[in-house]
py3Dmol code that shows the C-alpha trace and the ligand (Angstrom):
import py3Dmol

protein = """\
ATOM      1  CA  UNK A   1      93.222  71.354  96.348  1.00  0.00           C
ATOM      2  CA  UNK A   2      96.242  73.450  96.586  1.00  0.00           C
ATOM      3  CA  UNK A   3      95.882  77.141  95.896  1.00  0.00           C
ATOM      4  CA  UNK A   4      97.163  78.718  93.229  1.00  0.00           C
ATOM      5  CA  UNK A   5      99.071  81.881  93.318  1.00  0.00           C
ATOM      6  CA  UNK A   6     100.914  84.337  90.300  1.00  0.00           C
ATOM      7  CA  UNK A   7     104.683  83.948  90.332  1.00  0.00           C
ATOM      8  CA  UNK A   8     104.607  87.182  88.267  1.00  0.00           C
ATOM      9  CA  UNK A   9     102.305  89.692  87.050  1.00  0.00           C
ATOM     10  CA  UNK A  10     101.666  87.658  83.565  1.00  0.00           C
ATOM     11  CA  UNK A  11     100.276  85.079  85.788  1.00  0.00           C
ATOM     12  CA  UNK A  12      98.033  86.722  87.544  1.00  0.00           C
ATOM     13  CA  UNK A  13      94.953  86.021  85.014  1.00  0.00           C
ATOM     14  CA  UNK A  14      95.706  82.053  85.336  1.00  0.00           C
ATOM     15  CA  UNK A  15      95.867  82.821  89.389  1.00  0.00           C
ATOM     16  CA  UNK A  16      92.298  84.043  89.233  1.00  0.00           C
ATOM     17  CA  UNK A  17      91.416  81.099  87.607  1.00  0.00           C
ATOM     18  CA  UNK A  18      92.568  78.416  89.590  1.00  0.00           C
ATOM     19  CA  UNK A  19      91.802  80.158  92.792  1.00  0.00           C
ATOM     20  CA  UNK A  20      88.186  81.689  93.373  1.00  0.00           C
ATOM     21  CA  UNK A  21      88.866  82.967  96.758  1.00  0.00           C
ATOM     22  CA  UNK A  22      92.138  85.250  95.762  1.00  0.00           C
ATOM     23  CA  UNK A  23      89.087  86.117  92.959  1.00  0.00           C
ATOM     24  CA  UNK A  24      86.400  87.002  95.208  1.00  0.00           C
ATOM     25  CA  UNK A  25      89.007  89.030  97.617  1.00  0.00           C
ATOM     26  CA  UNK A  26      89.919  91.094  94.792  1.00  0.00           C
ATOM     27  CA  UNK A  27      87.207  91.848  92.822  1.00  0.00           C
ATOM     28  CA  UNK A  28      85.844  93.446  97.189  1.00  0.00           C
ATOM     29  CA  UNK A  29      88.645  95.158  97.307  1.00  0.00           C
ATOM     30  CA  UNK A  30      88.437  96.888  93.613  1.00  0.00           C
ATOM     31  CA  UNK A  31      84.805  97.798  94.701  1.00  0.00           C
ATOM     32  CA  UNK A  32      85.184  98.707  98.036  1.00  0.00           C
ATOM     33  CA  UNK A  33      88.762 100.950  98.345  1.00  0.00           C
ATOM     34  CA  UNK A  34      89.671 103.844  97.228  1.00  0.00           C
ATOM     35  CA  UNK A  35      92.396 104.559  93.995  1.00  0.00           C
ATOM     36  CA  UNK A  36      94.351 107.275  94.435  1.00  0.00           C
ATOM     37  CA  UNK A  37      95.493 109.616  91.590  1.00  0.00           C
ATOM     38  CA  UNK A  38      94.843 112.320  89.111  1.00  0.00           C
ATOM     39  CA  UNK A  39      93.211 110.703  86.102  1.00  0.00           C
ATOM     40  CA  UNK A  40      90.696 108.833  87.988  1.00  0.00           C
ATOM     41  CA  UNK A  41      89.478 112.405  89.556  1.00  0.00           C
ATOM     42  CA  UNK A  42      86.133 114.231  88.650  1.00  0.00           C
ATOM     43  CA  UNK A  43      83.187 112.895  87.469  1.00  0.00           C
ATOM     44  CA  UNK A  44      82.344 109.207  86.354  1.00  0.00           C
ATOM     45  CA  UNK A  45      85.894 108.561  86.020  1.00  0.00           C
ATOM     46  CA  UNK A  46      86.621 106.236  89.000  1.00  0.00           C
ATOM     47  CA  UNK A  47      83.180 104.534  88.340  1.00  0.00           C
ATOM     48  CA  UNK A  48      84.376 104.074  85.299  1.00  0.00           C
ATOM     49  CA  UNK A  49      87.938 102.513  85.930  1.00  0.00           C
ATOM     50  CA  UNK A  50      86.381 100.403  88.877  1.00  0.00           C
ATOM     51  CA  UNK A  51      84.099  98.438  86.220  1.00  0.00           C
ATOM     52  CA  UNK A  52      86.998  97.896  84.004  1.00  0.00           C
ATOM     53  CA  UNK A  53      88.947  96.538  87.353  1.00  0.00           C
ATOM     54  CA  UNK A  54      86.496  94.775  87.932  1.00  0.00           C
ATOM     55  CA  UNK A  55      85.923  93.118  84.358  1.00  0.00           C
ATOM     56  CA  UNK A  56      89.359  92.536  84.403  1.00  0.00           C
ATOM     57  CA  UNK A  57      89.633  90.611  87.929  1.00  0.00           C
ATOM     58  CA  UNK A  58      85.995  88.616  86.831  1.00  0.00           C
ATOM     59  CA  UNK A  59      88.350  87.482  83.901  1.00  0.00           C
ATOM     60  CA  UNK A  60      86.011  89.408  81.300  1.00  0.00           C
ATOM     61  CA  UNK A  61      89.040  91.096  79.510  1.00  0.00           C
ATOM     62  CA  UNK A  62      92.141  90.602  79.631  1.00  0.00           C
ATOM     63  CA  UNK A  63      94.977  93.152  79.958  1.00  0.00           C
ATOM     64  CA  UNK A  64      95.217  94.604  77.058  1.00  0.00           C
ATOM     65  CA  UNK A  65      91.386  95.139  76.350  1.00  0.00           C
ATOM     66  CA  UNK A  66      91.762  96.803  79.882  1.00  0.00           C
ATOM     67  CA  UNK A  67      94.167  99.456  78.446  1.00  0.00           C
ATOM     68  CA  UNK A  68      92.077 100.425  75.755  1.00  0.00           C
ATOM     69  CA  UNK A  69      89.110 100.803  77.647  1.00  0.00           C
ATOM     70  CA  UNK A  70      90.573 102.590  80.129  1.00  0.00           C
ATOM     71  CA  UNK A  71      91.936 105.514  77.138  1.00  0.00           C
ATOM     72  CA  UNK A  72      88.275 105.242  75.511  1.00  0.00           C
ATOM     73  CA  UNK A  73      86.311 105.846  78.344  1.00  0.00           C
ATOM     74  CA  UNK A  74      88.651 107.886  80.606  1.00  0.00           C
ATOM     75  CA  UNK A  75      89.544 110.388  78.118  1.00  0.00           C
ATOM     76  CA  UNK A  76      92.411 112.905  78.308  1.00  0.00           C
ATOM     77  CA  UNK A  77      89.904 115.946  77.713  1.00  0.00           C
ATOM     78  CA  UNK A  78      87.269 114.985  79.884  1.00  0.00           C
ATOM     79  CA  UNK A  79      89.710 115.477  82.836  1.00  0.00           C
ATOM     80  CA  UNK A  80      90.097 118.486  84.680  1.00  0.00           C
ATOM     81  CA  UNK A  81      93.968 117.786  84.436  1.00  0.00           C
ATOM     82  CA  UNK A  82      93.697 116.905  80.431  1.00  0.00           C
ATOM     83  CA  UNK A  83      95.958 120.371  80.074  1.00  0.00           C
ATOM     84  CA  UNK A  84      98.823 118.381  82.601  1.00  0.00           C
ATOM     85  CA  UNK A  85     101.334 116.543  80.253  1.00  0.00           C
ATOM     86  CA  UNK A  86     102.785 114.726  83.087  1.00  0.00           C
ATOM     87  CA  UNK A  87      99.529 113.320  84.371  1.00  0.00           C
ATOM     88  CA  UNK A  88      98.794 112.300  80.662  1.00  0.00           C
ATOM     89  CA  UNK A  89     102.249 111.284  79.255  1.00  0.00           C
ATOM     90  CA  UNK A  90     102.543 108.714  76.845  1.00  0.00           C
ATOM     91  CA  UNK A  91     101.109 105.410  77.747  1.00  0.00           C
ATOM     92  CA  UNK A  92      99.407 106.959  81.012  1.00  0.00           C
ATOM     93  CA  UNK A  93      96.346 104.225  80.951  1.00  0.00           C
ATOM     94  CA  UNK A  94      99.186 101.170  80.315  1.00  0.00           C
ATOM     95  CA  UNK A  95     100.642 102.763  83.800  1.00  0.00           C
ATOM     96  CA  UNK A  96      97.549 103.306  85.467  1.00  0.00           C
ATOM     97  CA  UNK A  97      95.933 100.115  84.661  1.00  0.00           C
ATOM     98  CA  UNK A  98      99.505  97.456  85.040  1.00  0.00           C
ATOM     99  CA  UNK A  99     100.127  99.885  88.674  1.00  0.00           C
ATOM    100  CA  UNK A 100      96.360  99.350  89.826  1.00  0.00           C
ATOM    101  CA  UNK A 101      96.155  95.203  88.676  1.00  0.00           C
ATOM    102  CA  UNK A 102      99.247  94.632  90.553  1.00  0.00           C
ATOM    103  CA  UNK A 103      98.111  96.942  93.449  1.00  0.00           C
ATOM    104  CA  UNK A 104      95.322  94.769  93.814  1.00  0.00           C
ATOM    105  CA  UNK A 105      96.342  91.456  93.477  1.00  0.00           C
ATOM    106  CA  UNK A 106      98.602  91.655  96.004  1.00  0.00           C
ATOM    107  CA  UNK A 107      96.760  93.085  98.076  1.00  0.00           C
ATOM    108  CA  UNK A 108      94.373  90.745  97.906  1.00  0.00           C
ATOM    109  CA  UNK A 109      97.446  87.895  98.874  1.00  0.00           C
ATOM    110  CA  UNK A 110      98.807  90.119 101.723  1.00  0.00           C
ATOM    111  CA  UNK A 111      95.209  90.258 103.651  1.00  0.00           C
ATOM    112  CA  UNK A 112      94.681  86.372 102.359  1.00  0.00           C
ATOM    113  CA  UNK A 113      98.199  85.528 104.190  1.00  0.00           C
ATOM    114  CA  UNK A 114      97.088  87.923 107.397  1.00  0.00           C
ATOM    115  CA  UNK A 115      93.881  86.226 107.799  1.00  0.00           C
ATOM    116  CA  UNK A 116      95.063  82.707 107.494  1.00  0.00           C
ATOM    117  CA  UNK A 117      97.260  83.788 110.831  1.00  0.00           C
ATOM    118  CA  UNK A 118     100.594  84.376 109.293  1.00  0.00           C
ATOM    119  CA  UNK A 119     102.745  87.562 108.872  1.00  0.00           C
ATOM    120  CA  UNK A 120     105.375  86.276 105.968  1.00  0.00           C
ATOM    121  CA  UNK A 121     105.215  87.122 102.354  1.00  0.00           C
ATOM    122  CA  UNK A 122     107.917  86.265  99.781  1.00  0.00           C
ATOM    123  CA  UNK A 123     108.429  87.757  96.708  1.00  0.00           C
ATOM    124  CA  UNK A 124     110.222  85.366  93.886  1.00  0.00           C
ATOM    125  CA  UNK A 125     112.195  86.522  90.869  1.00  0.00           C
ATOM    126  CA  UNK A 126     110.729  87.400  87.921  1.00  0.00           C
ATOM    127  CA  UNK A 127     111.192  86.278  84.257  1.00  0.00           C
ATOM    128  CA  UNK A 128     110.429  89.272  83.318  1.00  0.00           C
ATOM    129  CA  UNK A 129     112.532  91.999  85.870  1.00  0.00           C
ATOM    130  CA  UNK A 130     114.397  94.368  85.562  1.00  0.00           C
ATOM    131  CA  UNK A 131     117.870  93.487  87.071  1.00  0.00           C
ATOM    132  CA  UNK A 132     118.333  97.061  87.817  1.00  0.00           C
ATOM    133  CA  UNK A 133     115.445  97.922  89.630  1.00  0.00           C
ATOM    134  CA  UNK A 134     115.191  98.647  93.303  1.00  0.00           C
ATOM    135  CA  UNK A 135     112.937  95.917  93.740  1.00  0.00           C
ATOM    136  CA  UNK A 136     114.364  93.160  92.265  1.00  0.00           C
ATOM    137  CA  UNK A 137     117.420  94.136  94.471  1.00  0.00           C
ATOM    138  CA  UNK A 138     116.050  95.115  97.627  1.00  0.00           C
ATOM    139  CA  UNK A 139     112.428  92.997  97.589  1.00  0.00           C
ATOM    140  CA  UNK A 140     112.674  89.399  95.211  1.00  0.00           C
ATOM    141  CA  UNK A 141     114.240  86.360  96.902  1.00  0.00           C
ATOM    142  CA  UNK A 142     112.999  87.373 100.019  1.00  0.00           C
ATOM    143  CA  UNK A 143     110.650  86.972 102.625  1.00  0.00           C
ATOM    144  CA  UNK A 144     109.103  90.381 104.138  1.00  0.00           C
ATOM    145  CA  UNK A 145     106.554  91.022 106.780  1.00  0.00           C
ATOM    146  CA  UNK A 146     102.811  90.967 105.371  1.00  0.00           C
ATOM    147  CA  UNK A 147     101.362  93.753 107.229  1.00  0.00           C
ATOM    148  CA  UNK A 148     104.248  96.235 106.581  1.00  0.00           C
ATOM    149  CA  UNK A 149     103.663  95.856 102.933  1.00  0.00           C
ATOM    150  CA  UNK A 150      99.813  95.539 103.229  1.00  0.00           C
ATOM    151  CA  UNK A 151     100.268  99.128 104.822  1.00  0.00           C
ATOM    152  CA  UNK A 152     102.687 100.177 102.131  1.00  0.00           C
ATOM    153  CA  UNK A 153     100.587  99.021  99.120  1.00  0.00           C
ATOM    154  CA  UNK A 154      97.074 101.109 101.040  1.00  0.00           C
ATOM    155  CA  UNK A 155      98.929 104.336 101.814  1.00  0.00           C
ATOM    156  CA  UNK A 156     100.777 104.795  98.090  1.00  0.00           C
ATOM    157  CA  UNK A 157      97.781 103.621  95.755  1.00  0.00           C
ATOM    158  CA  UNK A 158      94.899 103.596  98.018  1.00  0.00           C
ATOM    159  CA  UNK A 159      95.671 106.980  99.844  1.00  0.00           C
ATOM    160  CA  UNK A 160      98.160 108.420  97.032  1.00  0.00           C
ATOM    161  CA  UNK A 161     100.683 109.144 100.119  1.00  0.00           C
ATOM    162  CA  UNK A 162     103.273 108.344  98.129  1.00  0.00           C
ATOM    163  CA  UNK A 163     107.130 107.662  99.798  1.00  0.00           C
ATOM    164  CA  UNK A 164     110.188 105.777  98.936  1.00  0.00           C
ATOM    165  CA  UNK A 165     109.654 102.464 100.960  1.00  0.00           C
ATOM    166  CA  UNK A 166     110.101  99.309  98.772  1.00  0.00           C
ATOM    167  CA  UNK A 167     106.303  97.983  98.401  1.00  0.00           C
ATOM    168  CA  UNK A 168     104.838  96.318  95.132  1.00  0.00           C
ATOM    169  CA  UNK A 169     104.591  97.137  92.741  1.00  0.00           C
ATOM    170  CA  UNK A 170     107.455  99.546  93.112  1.00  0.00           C
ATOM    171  CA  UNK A 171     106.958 101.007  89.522  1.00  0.00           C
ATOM    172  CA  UNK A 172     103.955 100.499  86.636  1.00  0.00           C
ATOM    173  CA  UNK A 173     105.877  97.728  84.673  1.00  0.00           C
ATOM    174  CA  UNK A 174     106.994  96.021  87.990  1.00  0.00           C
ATOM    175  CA  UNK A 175     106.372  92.409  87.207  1.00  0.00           C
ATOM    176  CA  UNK A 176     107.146  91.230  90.920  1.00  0.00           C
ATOM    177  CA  UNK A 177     104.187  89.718  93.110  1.00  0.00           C
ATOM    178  CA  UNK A 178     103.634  88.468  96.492  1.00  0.00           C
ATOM    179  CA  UNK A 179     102.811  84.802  97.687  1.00  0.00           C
ATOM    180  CA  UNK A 180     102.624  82.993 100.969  1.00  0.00           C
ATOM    181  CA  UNK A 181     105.505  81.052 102.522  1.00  0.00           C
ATOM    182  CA  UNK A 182     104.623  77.460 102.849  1.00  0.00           C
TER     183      UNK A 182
END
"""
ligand_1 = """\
1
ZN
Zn 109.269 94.823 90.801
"""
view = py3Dmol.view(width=600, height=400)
view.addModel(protein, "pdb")
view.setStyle({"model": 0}, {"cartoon": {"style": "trace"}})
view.addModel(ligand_1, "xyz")
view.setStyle({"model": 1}, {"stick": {}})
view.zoomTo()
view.show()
């Protein structure tokens, strides 16, 4: 059985699918790390994004379903930074939830490719890029070193360190994913 693994972020549901370890990986790592960022701070609200994660990666809902349970039960004015228009601009839980889905599914490839021994990653083109962007430029086409971007992808969304090295995804609507080199 070959595994199967998302050429692009639309794939990633279909990915799941076909391969239950990549699954399993995922839906550990959406319990078990942290998510960095202002709209998941104070109260139930990371609780309450982690079970939508994780009903997303268990293939419960799909991404769009996702969205709109992440604005229903993460409210703007149950945050303590509801009054902050650039923590809540328009289409703030699209952002949060496309930027956290990718975060984790490639994570969850990264530490799949480091524990099966190897250190490459590659990152393919996407349908769906956008020419312009830094990482279609600098990243797609291209194979990269697994545990550099492992470390990338734990300090930006996991620790909310945030810096200009090229990691996916490299924006919210960054449709770019890793997979192993065979
Ligand atoms: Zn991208």
């Amino acid at each position: 059985m070959t595994a199967s693994y998302a050429k692009d972020f639309h794939e990633i549901p279909e990915s799941l699918t076909n391969n239950y370890s990549l699954k399993r990986k995922a839906l550990d790592l959406v319990q078990s790390e942290p998510i960095a960022g202002k709209v998941t701070t104070g109260g139930s609200r990371l609780e309450d994004f982690r079970e939508i994660l994780i009903d997303f990666f268990d293939l419960q809902i799909d991404l769009d379903a996702a969205i709109a349970e992440t604005e229903h039960r993460l409210p703007r004015q149950h945050s303590m930074f509801s009054g902050d228009n650039r923590v809540f601009a328009s289409g703030w839980a699209e952002r949060l939830v496309r930027t956290q889905v990718s975060r984790f599914y490639n994570q969850a490839v990264l530490e799949t490719i480091i524990e099966s021994g190897s250190d490459d990653c590659f990152v393919d083109h996407s349908s769906s890029e956008q020419a312009l962007s830094k990482c279609s430029q600098q990243l797609a086409g291209a194979n990269h070193s697994a545990r550099v971007m492992l470390e990338r992808i734990k300090s930006s969304y996991g620790d909310g360190e945030w810096n200009n090295e090229r990691k996916l995804p490299d924006h919210p609507h960054c449709t770019h994913t890793f997979s192993p080199v065979s």
